[in-house]
C-alpha positions as CSV (number, residue, x, y, z in Angstrom):
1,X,-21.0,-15.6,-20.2
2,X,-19.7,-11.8,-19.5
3,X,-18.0,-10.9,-17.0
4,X,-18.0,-7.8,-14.7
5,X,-14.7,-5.5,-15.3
6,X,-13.1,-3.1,-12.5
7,X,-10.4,-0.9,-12.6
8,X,-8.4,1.0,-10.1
9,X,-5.6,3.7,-10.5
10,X,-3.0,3.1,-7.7
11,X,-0.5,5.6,-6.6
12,X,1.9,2.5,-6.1
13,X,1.5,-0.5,-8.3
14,X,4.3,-2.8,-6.2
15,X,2.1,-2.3,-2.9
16,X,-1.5,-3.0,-5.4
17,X,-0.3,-6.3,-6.6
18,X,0.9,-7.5,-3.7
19,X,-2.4,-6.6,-1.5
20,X,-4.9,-7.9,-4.5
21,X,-2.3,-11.3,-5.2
22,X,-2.7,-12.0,-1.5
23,X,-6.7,-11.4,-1.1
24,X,-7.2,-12.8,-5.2
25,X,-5.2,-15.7,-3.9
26,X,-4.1,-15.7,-7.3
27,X,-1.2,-13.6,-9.6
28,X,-1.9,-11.4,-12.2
29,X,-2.7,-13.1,-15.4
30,X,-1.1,-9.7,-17.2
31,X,1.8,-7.7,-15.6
32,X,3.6,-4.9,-16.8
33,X,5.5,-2.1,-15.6
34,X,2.1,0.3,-15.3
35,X,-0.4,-2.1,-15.4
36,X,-1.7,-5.4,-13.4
37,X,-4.6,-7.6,-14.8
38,X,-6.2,-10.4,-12.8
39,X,-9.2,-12.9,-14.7
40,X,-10.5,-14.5,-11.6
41,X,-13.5,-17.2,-12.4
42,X,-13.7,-17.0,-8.7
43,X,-15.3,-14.3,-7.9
44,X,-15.9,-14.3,-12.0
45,X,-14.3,-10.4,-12.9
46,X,-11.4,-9.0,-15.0
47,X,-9.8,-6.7,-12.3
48,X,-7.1,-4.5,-13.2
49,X,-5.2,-1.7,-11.3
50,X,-2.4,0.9,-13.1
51,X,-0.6,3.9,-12.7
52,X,-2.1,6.7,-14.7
53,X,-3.0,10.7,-14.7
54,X,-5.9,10.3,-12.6
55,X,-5.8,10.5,-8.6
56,X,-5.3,7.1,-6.7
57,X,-9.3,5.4,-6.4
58,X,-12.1,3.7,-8.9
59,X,-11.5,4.4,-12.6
60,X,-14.4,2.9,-14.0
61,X,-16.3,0.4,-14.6
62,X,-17.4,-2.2,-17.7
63,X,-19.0,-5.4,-19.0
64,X,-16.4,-7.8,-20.9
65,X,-18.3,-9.7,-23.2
66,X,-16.8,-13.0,-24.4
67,X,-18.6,-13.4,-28.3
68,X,-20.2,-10.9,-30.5
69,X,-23.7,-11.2,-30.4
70,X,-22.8,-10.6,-26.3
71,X,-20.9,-7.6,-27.9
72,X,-24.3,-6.2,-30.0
73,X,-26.5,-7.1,-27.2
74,X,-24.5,-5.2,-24.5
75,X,-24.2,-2.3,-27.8
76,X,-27.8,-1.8,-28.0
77,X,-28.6,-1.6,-24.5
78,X,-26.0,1.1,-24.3
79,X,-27.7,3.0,-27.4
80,X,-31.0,3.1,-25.7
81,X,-30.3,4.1,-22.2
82,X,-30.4,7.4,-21.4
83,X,-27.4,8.3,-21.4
84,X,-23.9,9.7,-23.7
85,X,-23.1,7.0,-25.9
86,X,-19.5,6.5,-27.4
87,X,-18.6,4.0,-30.0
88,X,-15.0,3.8,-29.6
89,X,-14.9,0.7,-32.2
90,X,-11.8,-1.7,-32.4
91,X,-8.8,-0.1,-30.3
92,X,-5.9,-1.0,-28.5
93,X,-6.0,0.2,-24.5
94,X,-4.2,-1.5,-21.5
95,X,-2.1,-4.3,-23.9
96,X,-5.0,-5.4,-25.4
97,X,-6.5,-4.7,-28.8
98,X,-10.5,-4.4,-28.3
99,X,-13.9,-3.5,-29.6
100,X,-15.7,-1.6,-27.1
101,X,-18.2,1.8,-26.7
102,X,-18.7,3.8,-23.7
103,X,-21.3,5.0,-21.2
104,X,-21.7,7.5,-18.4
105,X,-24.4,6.4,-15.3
106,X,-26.2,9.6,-14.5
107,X,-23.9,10.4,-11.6
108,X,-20.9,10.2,-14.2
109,X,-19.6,6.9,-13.2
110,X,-18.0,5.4,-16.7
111,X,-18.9,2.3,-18.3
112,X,-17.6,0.4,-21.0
113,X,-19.0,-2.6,-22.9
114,X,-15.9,-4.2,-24.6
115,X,-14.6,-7.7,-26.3
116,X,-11.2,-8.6,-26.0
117,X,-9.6,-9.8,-29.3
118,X,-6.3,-10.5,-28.4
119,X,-3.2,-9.3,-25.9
120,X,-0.6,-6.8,-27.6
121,X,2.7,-5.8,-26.6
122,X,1.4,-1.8,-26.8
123,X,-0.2,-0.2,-23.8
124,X,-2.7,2.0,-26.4
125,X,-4.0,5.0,-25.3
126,X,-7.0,6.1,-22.9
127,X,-9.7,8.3,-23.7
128,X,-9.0,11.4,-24.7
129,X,-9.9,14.2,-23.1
130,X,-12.1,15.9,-25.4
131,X,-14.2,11.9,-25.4
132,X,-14.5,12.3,-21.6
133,X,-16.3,15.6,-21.9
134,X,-18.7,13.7,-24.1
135,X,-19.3,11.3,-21.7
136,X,-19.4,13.7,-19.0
137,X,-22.3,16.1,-20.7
C-alpha cells in the first residue's frame, strides 16, 4: 500500500513538532536537529517538516511506495503524464537513502514518487538548483 507524503519548511522546528505531536497525537518517528518525520497509519501519510532555504509553507508533495513494482508502477505513470520528468535514481535526502524521480503539476507544484530503502545518519542533499529549473520548465 503507498502512502501519501507531505512536507513543510518551518521557520521554527521546536514550535512545528510540538504543534503536529499534539494534533498527530503521536511523536516523530525521525528527529533531528533540522528535520522532523512522522509515519502516521492514522491518517495513513509520512509527514515531515524542516528547516531549509526556502520560505516558511508547503515544500512539496509525493507518493511513498512500499515495494518495487509500486515503485515502476508510480515510474511509469510519471513518464507519461504531461509533464517534466526527473529520474533522480537511488539517493540519499532527509536521513534516508532512496530511489525516487520527480514531477511538476502544471501549476509547478512538485511531486516525487520515491521508495525508502533504509534510514542513514546523513541528511543528503536536495535538489539542486539547476534540477528545479527542469522541473519548473
Amino acid at each position: 500500500m503507498k502512502r501519501l507524503h507531505i512536507s513543510f519548511t518551518t521557520a521554527n522546528l521546536d514550535h512545528s513538532v510540538a504543534f503536529y505531536t499534539q494534533l498527530f497525537a503521536a511523536e516523530p518517528s525521525v528527529l533531528q536537529a533540522d528535520y522532523a518525520k512522522w509515519m502516521l497509519d492514522d491518517p495513513r501519510v509520512n509527514f515531515v517538516v524542516e528547516t531549509g532555504s526556502g520560505a516558511p509553507g508547503f515544500s512539496h508533495v509525493g507518493i511513498q511506495a512500499e515495494t518495487e513494482e509500486e515503485l515502476e508502477e508510480l515510474f511509469d505513470r510519471l513518464q507519461t503524464a504531461e509533464a517534466p520528468y526527473l529520474p533522480e535514481g537511488v539517493t540519499t535526502c532527509c536521513y534516508h537513502k532512496s530511489e525516487k524521480s520527480w514531477t511538476a503539476d502544471p501549476d509547478g507544484v512538485m511531486w516525487e514518487a520515491f521508495r525508502t530503502l533504509h534510514q542513514t545518519e546523513q541528511r543528503g542533499a536536495n535538489l539542486s538548483d539547476e534540477q528545479l529549473q527542469q522541473l519548473n520548465k
